[in-house]
C-alpha positions as CSV (number, residue, x, y, z in Angstrom):
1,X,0.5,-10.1,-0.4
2,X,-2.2,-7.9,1.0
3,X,-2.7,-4.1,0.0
4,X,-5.2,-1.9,1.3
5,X,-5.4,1.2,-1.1
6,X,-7.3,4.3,0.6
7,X,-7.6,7.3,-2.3
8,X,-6.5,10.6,-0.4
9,X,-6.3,14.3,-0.9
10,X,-3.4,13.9,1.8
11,X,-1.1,11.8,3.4
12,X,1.3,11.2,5.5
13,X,3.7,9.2,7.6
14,X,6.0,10.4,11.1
15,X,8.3,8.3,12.8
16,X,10.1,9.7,16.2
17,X,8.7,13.0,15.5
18,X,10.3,13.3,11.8
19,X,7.7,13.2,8.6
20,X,9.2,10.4,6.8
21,X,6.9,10.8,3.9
22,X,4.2,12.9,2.4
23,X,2.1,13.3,-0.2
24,X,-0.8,15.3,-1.7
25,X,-3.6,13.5,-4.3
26,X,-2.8,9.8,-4.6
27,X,-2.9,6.2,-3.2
28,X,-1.7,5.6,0.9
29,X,-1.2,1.9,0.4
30,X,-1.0,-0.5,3.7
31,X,1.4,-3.6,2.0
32,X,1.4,-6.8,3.8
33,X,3.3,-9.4,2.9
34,X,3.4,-13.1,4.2
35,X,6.2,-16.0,4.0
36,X,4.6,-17.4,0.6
37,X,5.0,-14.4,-1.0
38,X,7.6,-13.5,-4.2
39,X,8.1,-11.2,-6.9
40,X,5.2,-12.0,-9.2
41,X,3.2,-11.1,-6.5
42,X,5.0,-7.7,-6.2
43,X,4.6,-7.3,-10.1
44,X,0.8,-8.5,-10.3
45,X,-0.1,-6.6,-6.9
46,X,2.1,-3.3,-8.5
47,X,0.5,-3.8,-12.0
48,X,-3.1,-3.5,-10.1
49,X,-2.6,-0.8,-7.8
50,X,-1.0,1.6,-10.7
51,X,-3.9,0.6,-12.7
52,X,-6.7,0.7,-10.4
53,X,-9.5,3.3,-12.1
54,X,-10.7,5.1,-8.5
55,X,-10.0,8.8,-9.5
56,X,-13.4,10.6,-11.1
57,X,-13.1,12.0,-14.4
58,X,-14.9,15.3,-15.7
59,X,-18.7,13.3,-15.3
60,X,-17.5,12.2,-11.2
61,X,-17.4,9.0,-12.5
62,X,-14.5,6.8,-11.0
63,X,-13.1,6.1,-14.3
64,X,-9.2,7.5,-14.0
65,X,-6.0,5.5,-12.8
66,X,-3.2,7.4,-10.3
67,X,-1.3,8.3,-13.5
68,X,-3.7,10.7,-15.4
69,X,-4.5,12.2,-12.2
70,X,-0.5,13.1,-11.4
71,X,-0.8,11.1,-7.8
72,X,1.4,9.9,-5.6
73,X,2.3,7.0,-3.8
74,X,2.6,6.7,0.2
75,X,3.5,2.9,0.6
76,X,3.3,1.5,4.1
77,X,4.4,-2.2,5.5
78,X,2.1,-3.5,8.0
79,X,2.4,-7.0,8.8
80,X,-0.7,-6.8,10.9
81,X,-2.7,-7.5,7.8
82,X,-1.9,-11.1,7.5
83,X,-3.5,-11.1,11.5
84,X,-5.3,-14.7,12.2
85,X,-8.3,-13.7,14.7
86,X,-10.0,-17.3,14.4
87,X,-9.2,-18.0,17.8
88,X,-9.8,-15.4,21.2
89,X,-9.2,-12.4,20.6
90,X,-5.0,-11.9,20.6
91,X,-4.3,-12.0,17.1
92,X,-1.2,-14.1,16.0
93,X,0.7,-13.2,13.0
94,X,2.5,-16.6,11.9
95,X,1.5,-16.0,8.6
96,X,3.5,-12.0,8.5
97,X,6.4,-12.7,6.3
98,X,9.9,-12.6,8.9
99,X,12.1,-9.5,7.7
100,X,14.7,-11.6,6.0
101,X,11.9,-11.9,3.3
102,X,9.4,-9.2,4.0
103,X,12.2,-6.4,3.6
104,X,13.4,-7.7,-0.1
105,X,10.0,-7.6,-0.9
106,X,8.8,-4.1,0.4
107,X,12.0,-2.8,-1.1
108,X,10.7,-4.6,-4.8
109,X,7.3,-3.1,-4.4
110,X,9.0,0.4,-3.8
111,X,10.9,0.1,-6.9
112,X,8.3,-1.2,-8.9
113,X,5.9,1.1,-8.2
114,X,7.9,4.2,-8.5
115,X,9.0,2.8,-12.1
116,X,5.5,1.9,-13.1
117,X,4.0,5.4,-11.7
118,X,7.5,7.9,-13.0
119,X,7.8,9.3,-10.1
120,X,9.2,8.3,-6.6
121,X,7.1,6.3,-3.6
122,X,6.5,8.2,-0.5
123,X,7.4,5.2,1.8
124,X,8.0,4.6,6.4
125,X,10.5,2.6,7.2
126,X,10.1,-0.7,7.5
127,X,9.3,-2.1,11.2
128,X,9.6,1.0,13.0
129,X,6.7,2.7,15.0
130,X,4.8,4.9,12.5
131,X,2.3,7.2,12.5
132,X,0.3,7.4,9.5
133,X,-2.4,10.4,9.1
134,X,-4.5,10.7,5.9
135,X,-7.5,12.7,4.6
136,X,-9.4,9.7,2.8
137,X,-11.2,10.8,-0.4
138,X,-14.4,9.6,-0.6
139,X,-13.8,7.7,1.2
140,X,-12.5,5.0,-1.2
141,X,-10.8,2.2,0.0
142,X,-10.0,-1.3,-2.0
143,X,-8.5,-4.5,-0.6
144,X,-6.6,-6.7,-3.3
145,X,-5.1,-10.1,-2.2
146,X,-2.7,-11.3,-4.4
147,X,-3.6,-14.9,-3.6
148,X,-7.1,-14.4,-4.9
149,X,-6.3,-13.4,-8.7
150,X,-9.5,-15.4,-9.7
């Protein structure tokens, strides 16, 4: 499981012309998940991105988690994070997780993340055509892999 966390003052995400989700200060997270994938990585990956320190305390150091900063959480699937571009230059996506799994999955992280923050996820739906507009803060942006814990 793949997540790229971008700190925002501002996020967002529209499908068909409708904002899905939206938040203010906060995490817009890009999920990813592939066939391998299961709940202890949604609880290790979850567990990190709630505690990831990227929010600037009263020196401007980044020193503060999403909670004592009152952020939010706009969670986005996007399969095309598990993209293999070894060979030409089509990407292929065999290792994307199918729906049957990805979907249980997403919905876990969703759940887990919006007990572990208090407060509900901002999330698009899964599969559909999405556009996502943020305001990156920083910018910041972290990668975590949950198969590289070491």
């Amino acid at each position: 499981m793949i997540a790229v966390i971008q700190r925002v003052s501002e996020a967002s995400v529209t499908i068909e012309g409708k904002v899905e989700g939206k938040i203010d200060t906060g995490f817009m997270v890009l999920l990813g998940i592939t066939h391998t994938d299961t709940q202890e990585d949604v609880e290790w990956l979850g567990r990190k991105i709630i505690g990831m320190r990227i929010f600037g305390d009263d020196e401007g150091k980044m020193n503060l988690d999403i909670k004592s900063v009152h952020g939010n959480i706009l969670l986005i699937s996007q399969f095309t994070l598990h993209a293999n571009t070894k060979k030409g230059n089509r990407p292929s996506f065999i290792e994307a997780a199918r729906p049957e799994i990805a979907i249980p999955l997403y919905e876990q992280m969703i759940a887990f993340l919006g007990k572990e923050l208090g407060a509900p996820i901002q999330c698009g739906i899964f599969g559909a055509d999405m556009k996502v507009a943020l305001l990156n803060d920083g910018p910041v942006t972290i990668i975590i892999d949950s198969k590289n814990r070491i």
